[in-house]
GUKOL-138763 format. One line per field, with one value per residue: x, y, z of N, C-alpha, C, O, CB in turn; residue number from 1. Coordinates in nm, 3 decimals. Glycine has a CB too. Layout:
N
n.xx (X|...) $
n.yy (Y|...) $
n.zz (Z|...) $
ca.xx (X|...) $
ca.yy (Y|...) $
ca.zz (Z|...) $
c.xx (X|...) $
c.yy (Y|...) $
c.zz (Z|...) $
o.xx (X|...) $
o.yy (Y|...) $
o.zz (Z|...) $
cb.xx (X|...) $
cb.yy (Y|...) $
cb.zz (Z|...) $
zadren (NUM|...) $
//
This chain:
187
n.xx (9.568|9.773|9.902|9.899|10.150|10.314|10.317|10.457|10.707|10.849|10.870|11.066|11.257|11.275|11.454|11.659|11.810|11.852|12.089|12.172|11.947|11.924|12.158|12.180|11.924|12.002|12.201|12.037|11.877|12.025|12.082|12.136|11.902|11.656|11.644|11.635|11.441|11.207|11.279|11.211|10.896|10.826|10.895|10.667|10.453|10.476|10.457|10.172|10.047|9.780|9.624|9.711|9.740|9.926|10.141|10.461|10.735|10.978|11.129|11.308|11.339|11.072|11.098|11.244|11.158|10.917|11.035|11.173|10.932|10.808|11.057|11.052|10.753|10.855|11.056|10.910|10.755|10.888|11.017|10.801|10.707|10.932|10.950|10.704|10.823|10.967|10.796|10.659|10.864|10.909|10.754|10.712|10.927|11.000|10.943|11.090|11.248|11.455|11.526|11.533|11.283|11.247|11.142|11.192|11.451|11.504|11.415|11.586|11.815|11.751|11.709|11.997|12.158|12.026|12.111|12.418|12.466|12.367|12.562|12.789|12.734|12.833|13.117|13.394|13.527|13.276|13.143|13.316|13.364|13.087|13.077|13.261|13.175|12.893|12.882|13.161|13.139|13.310|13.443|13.345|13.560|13.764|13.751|13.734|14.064|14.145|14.078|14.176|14.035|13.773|13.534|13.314|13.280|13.329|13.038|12.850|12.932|12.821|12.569|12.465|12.544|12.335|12.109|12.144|12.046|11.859|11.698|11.702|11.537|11.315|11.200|11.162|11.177|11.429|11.682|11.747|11.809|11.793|11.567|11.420|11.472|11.630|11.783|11.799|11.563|11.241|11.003) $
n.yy (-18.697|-18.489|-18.582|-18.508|-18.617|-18.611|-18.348|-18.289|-18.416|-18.283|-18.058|-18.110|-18.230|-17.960|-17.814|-17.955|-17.989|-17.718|-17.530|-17.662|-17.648|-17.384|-17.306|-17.413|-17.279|-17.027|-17.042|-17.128|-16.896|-16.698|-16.502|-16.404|-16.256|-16.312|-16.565|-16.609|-16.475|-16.621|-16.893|-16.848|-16.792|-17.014|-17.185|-17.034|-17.097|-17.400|-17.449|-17.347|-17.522|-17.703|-17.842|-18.111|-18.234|-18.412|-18.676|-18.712|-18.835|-18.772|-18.563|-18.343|-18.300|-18.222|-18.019|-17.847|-17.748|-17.611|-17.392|-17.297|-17.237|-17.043|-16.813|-16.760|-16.707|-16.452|-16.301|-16.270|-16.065|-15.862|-15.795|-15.692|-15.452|-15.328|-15.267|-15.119|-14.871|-14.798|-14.713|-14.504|-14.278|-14.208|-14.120|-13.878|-13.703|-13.577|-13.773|-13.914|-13.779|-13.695|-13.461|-13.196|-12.979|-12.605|-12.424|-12.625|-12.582|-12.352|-12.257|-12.460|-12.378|-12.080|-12.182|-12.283|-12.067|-11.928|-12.076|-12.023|-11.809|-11.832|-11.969|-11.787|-11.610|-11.779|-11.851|-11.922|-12.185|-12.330|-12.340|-12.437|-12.700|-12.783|-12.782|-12.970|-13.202|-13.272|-13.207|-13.268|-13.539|-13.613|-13.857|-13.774|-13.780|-13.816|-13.496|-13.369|-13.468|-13.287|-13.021|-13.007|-13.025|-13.157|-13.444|-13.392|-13.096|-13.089|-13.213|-13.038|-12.815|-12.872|-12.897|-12.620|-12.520|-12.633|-12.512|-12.261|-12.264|-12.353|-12.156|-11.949|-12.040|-12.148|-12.383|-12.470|-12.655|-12.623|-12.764|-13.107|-13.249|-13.031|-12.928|-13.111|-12.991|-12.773|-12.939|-13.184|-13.325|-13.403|-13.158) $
n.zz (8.403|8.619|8.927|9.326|9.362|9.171|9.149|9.348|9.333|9.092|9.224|9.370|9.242|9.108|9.283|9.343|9.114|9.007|8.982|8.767|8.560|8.543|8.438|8.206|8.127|8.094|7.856|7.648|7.643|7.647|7.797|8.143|8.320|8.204|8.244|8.512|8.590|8.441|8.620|8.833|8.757|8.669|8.910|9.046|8.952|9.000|9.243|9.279|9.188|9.002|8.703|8.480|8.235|8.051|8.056|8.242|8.142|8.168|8.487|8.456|8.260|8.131|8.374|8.244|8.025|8.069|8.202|7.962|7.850|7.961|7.972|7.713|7.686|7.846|7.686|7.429|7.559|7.675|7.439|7.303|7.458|7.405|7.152|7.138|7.303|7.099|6.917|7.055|7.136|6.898|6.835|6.998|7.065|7.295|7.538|7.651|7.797|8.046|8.157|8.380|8.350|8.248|8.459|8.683|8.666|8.735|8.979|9.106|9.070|9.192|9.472|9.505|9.491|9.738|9.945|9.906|10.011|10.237|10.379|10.289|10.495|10.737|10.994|10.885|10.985|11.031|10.781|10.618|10.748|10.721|10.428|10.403|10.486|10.392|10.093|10.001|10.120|10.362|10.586|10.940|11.163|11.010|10.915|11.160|11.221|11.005|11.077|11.348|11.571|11.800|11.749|11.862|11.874|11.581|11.537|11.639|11.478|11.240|11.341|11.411|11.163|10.978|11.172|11.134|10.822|10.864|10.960|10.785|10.596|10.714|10.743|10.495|10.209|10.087|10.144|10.231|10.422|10.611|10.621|10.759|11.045|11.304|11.479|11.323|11.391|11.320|11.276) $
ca.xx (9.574|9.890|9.864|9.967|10.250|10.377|10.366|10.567|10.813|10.863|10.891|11.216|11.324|11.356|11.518|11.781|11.871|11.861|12.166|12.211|11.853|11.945|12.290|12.119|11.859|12.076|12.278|11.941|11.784|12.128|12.038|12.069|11.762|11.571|11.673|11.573|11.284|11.137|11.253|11.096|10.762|10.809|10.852|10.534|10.327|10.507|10.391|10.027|9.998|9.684|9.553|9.797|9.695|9.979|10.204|10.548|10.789|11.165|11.084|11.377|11.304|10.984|11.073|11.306|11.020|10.835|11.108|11.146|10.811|10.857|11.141|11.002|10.656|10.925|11.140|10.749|10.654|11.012|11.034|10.664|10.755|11.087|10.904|10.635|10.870|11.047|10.714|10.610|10.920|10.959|10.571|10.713|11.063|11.053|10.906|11.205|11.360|11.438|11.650|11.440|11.258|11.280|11.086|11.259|11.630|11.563|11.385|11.715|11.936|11.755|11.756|12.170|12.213|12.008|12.222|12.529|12.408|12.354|12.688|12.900|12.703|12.888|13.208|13.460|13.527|13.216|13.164|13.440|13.331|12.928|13.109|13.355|13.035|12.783|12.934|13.252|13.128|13.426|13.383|13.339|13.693|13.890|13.686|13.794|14.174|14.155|14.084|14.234|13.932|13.739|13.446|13.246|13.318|13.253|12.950|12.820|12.979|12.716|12.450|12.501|12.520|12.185|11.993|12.178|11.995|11.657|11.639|11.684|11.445|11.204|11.157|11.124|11.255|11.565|11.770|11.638|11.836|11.786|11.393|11.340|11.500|11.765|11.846|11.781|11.425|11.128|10.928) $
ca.yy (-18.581|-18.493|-18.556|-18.431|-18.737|-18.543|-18.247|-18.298|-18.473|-18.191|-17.926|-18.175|-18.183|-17.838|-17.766|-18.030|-17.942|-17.566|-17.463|-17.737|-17.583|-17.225|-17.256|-17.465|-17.198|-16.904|-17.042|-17.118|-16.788|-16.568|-16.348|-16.398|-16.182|-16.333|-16.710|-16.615|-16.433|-16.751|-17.010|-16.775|-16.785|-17.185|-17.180|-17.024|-17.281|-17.561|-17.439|-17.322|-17.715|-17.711|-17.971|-18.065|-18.370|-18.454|-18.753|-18.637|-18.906|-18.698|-18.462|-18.296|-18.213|-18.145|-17.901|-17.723|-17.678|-17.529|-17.281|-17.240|-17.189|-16.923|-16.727|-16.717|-16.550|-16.326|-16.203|-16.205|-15.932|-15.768|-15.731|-15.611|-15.357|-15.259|-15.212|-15.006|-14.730|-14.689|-14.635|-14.384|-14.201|-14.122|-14.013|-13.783|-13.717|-13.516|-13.803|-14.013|-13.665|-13.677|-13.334|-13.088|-12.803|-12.471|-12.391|-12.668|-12.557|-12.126|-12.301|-12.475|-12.225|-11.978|-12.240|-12.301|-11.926|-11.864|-12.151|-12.015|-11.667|-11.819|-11.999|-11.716|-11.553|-11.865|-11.847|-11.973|-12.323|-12.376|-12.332|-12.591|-12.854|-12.834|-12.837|-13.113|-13.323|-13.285|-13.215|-13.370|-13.648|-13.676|-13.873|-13.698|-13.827|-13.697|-13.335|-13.372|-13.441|-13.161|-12.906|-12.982|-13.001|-13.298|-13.491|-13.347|-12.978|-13.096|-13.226|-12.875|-12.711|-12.948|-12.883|-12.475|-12.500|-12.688|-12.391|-12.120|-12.294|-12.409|-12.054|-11.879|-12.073|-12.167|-12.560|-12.456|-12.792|-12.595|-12.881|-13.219|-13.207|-12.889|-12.926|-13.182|-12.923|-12.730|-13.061|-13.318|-13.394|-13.353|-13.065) $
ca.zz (8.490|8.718|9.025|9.367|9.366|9.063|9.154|9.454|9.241|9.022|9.290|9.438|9.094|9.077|9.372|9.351|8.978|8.982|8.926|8.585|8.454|8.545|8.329|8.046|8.037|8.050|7.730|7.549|7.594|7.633|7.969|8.315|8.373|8.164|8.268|8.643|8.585|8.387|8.699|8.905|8.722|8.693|9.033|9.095|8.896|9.052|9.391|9.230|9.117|8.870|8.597|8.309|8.099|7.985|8.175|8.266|8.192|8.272|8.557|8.444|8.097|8.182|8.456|8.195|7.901|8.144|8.224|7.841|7.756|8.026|7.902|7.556|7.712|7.882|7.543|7.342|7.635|7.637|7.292|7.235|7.548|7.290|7.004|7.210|7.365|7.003|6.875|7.154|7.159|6.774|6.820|7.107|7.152|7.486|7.628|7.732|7.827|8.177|8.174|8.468|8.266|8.294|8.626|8.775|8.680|8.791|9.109|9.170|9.107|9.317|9.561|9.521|9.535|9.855|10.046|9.887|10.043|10.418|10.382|10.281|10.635|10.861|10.983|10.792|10.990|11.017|10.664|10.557|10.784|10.634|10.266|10.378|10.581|10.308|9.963|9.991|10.257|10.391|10.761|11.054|11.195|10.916|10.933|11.329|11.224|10.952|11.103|11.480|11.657|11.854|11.683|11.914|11.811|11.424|11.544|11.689|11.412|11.190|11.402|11.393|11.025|10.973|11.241|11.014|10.757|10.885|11.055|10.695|10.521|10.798|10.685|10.301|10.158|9.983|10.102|10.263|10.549|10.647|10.625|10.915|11.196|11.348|11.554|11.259|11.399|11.261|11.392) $
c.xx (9.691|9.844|9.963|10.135|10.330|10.455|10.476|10.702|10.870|10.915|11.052|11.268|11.364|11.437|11.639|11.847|11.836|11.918|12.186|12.082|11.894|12.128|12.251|12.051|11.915|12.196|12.179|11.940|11.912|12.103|12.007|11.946|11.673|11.537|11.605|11.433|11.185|11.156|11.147|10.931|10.752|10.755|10.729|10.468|10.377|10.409|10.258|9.951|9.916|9.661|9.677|9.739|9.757|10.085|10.366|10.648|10.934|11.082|11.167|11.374|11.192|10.974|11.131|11.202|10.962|10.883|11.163|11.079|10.817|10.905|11.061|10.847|10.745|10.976|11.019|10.728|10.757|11.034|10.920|10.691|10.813|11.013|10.782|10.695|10.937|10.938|10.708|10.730|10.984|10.837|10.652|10.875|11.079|10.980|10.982|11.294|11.367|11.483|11.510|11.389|11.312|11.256|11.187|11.399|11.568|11.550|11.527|11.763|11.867|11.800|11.918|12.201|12.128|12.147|12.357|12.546|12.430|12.487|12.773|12.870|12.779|13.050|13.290|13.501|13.408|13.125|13.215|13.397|13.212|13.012|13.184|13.251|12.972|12.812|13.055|13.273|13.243|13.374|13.430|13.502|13.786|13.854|13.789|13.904|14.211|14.169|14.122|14.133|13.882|13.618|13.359|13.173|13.267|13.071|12.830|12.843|12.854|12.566|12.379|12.461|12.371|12.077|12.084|12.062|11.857|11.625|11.601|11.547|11.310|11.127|11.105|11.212|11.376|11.654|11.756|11.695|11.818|11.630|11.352|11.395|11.620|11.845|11.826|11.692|11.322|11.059|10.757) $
c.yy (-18.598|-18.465|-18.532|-18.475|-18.640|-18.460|-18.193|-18.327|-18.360|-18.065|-17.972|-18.150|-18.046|-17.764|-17.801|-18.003|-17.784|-17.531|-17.545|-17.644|-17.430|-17.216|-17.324|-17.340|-17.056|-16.922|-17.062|-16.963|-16.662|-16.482|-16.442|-16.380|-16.276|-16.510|-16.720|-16.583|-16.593|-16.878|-16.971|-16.806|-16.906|-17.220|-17.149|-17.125|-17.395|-17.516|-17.367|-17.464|-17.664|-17.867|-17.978|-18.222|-18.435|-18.557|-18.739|-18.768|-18.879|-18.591|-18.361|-18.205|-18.180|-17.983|-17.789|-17.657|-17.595|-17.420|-17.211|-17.215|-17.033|-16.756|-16.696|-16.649|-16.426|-16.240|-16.167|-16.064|-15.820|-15.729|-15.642|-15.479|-15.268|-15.132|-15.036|-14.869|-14.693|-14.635|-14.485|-14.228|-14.145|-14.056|-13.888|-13.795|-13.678|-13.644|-13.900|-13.896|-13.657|-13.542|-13.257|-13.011|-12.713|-12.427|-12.450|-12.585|-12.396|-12.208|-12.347|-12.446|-12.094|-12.026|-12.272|-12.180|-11.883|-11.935|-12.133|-11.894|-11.671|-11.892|-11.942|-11.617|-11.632|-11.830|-11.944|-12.149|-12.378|-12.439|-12.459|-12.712|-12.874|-12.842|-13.003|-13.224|-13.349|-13.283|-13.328|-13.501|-13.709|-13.719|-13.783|-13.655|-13.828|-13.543|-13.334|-13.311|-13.328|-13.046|-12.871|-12.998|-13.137|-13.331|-13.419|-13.162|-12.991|-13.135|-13.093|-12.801|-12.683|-12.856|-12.735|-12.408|-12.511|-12.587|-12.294|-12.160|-12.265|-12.267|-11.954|-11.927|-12.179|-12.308|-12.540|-12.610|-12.753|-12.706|-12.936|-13.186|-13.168|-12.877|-13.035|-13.083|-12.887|-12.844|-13.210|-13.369|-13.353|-13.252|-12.980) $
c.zz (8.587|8.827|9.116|9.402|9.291|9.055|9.231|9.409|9.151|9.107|9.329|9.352|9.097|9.139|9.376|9.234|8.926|8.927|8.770|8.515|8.461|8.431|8.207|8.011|8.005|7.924|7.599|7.521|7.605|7.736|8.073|8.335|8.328|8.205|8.454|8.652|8.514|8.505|8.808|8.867|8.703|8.852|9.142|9.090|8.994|9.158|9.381|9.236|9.059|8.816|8.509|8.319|8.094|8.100|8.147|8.285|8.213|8.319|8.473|8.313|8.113|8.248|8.320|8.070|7.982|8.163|8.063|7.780|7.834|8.011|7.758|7.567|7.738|7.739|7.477|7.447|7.622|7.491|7.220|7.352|7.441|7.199|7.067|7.243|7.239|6.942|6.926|7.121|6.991|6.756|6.881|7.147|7.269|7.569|7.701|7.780|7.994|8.257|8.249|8.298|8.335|8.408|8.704|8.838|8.719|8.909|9.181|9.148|9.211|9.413|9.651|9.551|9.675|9.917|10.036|10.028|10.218|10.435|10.377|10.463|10.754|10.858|10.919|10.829|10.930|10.874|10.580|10.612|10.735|10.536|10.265|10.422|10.441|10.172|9.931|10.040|10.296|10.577|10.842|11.122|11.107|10.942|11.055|11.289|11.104|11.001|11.269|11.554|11.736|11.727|11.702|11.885|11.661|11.459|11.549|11.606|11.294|11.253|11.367|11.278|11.005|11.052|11.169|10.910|10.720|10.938|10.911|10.624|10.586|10.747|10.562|10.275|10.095|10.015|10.222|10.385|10.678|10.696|10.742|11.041|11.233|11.396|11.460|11.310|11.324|11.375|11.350) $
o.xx (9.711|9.771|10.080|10.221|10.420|10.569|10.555|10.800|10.992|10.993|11.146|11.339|11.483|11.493|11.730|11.968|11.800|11.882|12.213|12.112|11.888|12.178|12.299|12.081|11.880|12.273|12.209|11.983|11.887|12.121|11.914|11.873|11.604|11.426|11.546|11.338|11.095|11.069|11.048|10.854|10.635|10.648|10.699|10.431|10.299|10.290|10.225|9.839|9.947|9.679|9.738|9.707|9.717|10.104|10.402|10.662|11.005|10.997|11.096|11.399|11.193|10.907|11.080|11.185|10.966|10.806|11.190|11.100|10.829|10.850|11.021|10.811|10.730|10.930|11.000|10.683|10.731|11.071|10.929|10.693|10.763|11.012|10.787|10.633|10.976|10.950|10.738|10.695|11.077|10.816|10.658|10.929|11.159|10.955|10.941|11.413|11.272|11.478|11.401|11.441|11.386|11.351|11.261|11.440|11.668|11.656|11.574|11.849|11.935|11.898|11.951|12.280|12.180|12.256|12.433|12.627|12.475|12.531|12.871|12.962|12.794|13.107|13.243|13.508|13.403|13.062|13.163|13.389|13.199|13.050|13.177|13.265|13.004|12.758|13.049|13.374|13.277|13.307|13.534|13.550|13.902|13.941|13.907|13.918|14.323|14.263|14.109|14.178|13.963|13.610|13.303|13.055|13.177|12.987|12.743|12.786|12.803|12.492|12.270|12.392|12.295|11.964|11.998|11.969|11.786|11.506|11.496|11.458|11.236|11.008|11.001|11.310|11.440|11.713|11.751|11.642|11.819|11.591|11.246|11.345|11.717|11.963|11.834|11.702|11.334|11.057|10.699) $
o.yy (-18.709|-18.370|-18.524|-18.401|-18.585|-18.447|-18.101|-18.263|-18.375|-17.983|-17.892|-18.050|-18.017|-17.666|-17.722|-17.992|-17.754|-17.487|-17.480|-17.572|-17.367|-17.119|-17.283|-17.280|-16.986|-16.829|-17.031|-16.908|-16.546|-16.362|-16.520|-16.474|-16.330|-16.564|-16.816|-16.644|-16.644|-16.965|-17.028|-16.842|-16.937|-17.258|-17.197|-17.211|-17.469|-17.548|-17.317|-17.499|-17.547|-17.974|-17.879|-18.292|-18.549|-18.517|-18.754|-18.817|-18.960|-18.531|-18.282|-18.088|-18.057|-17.884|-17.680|-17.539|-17.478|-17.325|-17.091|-17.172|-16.927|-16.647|-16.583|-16.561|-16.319|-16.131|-16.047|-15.962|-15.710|-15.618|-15.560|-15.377|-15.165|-15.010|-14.915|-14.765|-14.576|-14.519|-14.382|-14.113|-14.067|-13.960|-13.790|-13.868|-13.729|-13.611|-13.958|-13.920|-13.610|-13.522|-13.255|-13.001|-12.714|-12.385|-12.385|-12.547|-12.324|-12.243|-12.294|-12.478|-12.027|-11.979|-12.282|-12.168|-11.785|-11.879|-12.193|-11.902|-11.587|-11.859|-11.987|-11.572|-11.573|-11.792|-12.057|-12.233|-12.446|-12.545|-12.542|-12.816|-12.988|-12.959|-13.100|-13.338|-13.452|-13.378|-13.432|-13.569|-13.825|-13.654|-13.720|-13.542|-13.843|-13.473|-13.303|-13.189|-13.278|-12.971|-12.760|-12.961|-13.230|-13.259|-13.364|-13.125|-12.917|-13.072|-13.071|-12.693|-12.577|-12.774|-12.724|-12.307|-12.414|-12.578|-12.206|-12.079|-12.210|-12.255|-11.890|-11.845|-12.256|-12.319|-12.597|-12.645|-12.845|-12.754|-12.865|-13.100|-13.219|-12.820|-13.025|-13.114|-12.956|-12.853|-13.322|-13.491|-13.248|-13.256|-12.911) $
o.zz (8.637|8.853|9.080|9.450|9.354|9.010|9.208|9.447|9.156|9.060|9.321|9.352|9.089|9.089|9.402|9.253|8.812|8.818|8.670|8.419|8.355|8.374|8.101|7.907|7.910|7.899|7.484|7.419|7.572|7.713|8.094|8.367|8.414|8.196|8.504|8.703|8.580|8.502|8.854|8.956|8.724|8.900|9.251|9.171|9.054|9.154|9.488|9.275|9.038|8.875|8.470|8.415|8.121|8.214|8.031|8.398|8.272|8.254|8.411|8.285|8.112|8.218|8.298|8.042|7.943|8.151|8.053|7.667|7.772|8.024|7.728|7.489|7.678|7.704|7.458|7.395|7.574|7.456|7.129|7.284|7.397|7.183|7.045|7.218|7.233|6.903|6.866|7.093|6.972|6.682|6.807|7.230|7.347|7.685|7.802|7.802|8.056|8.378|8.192|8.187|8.433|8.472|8.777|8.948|8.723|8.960|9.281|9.229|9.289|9.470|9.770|9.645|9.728|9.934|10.113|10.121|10.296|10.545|10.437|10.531|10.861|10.757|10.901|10.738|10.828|10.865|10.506|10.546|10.691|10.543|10.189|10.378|10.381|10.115|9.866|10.023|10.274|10.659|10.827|11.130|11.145|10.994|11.042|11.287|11.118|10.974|11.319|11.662|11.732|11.627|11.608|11.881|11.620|11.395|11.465|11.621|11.258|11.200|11.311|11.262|11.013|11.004|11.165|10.911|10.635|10.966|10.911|10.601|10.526|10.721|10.528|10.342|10.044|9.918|10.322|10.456|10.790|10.798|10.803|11.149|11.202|11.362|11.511|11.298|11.261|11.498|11.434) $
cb.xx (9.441|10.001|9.790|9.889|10.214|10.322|10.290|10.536|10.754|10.745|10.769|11.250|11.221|11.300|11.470|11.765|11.814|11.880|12.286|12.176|11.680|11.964|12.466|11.994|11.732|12.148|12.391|11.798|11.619|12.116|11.843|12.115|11.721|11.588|11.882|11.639|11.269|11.216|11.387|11.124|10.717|10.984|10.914|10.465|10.371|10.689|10.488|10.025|9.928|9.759|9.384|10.032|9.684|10.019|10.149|10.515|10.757|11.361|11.104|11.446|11.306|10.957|11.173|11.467|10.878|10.802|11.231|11.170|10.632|10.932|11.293|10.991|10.548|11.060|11.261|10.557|10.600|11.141|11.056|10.465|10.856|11.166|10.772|10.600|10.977|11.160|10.611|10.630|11.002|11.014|10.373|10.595|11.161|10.950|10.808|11.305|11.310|11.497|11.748|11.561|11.101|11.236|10.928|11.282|11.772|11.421|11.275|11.771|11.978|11.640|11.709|12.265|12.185|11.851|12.218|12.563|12.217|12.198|12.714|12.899|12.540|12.856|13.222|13.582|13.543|13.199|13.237|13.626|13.328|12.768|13.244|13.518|12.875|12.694|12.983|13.330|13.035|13.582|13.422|13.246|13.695|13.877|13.479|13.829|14.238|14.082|13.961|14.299|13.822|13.669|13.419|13.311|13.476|13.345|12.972|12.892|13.134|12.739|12.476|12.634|12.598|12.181|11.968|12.374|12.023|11.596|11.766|11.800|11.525|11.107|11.028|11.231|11.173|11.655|11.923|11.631|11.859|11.829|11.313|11.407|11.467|11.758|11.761|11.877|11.374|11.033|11.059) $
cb.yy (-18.562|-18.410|-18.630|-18.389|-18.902|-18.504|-18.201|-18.400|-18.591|-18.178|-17.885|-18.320|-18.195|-17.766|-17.781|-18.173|-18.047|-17.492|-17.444|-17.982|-17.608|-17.156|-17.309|-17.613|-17.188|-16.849|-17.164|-17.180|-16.763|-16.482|-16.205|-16.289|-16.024|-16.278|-16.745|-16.531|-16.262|-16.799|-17.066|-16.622|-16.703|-17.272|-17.134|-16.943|-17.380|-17.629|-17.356|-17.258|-17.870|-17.618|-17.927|-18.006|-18.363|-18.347|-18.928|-18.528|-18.997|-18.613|-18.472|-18.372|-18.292|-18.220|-17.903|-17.763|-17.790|-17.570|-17.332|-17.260|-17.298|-16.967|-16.799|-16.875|-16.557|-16.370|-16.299|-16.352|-15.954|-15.836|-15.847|-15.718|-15.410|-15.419|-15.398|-15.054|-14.729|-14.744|-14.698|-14.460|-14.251|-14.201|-14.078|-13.825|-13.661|-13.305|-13.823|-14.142|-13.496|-13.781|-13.236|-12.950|-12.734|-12.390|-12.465|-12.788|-12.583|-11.909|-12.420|-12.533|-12.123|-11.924|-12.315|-12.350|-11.802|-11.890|-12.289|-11.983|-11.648|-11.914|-12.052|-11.613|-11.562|-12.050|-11.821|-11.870|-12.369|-12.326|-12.234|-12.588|-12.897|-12.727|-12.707|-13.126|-13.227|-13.191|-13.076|-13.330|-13.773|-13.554|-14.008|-13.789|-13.939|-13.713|-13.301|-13.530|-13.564|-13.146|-12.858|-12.855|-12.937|-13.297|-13.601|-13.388|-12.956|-13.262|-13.303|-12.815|-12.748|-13.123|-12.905|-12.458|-12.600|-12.844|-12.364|-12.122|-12.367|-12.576|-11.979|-11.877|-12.129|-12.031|-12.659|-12.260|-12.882|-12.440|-12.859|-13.388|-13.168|-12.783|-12.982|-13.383|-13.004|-12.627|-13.076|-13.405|-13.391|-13.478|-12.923) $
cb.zz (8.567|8.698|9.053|9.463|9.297|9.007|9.166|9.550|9.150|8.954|9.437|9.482|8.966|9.047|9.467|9.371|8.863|9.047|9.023|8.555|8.489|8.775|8.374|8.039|8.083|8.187|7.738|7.595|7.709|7.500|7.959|8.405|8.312|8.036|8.240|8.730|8.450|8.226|8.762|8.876|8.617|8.671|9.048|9.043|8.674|9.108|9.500|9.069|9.214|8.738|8.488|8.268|7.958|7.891|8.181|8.378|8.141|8.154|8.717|8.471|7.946|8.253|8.634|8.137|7.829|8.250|8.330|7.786|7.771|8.057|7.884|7.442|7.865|7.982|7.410|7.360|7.830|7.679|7.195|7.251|7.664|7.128|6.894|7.328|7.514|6.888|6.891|7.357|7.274|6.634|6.963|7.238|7.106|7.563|7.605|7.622|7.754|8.226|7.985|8.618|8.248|8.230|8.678|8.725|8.489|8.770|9.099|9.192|8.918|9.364|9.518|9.389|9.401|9.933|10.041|9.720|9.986|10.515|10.329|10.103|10.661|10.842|11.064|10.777|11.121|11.087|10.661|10.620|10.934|10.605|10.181|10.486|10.734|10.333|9.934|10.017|10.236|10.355|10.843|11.155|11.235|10.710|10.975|11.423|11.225|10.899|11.051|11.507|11.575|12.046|11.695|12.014|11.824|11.306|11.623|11.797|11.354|11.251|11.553|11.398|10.940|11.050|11.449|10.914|10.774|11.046|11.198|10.621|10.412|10.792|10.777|10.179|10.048|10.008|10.050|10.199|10.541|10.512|10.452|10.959|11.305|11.457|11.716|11.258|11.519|11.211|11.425) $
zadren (1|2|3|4|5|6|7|8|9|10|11|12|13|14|15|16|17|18|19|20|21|22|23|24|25|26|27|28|29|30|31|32|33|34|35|36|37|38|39|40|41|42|43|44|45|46|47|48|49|50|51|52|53|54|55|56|57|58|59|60|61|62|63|64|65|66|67|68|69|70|71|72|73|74|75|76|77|78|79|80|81|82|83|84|85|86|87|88|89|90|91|92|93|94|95|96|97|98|99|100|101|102|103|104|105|106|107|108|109|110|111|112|113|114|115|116|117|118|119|120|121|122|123|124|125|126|127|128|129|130|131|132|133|134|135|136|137|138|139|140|141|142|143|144|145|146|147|148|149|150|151|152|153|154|155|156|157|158|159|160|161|162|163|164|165|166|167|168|169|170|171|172|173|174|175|176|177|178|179|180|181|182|183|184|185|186|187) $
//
């Protein structure tokens, strides 16, 4: 039976020779991912401790079986995963379809055409600086030197926009923004 002498020994071990087992096991098993995820789950056990039987005479090779028995649960679960979603999805092709439906897409196009609607209603800076803020995210302090103005002024211009907004569509979620408050609070 291993004891807690052992186990201690094993945990040093793995700390001090990380990086050699983490590039051995990422040329065994071929993946990063899959080479961390398995020290990771070593790593648990070590610091679980338990029973093992068996007497451990290289920590080192030891620690790394452990991290290759590991990986090779990991690829058995990843590969039965694999096989799973090609099943599923030749049962069901729409079901890896992530494309909106129909409701969604009119919903957001009404949605794009109201806000086009209260946008063509603003004056025309103000206008340009919400498209250049929010679509084009261009910073604040370019907007400013664009269009001549202070920060301060874009700021207000911002602000203005957003209660054009929130005033048309009375905290409807049409766009996130817009839906916490004329002043960007919640209300």
């Amino acid at each position: 039976m291993m004891t807690e002498a052992t186990w201690t020994l094993l945990r040093r071990v793995y700390l001090s020779d990380y990086p050699r087992i983490r590039r051995q096991l990422q040329r065994v098993v071929g993946s990063t991912e899959v080479a961390d995820e398995a020290l990771q789950d070593t790593y648990v056990r070590l610091a679980e401790g338990g029973r093992i039987t068996e007497h451990v005479g290289s920590p080192k090779k030891y620690l790394f079986m452990m991290a290759l028995n590991a990986a090779r649960k990991i690829l058995r679960r990843d590969k039965s995963r694999s096989r799973y979603i090609e099943v599923v999805e030749k049962l069901d092709p729409d079901i890896a379809d992530d494309a909106p439906g129909p409701e969604t897409t009119a919903t957001a196009r009404a949605d794009v055409s109201a806000v086009r609607a209260v946008l063509a209603t603003m004056p025309d800076r103000r206008r340009a600086i919400f498209i250049a803020a929010l679509f084009e995210e261009v910073p604040l302090h370019e907007i400013a030197d664009r269009y001549g103005v202070g920060l301060r002024m874009v700021q207000i211009e911002l602000k203005k926009a957003r209660q054009d907004i929130f005033e048309r569509f009375k905290g409807a979620n049409v766009v996130d923004f817009a839906a916490s408050g004329p002043n960007g609070s919640e209300e």
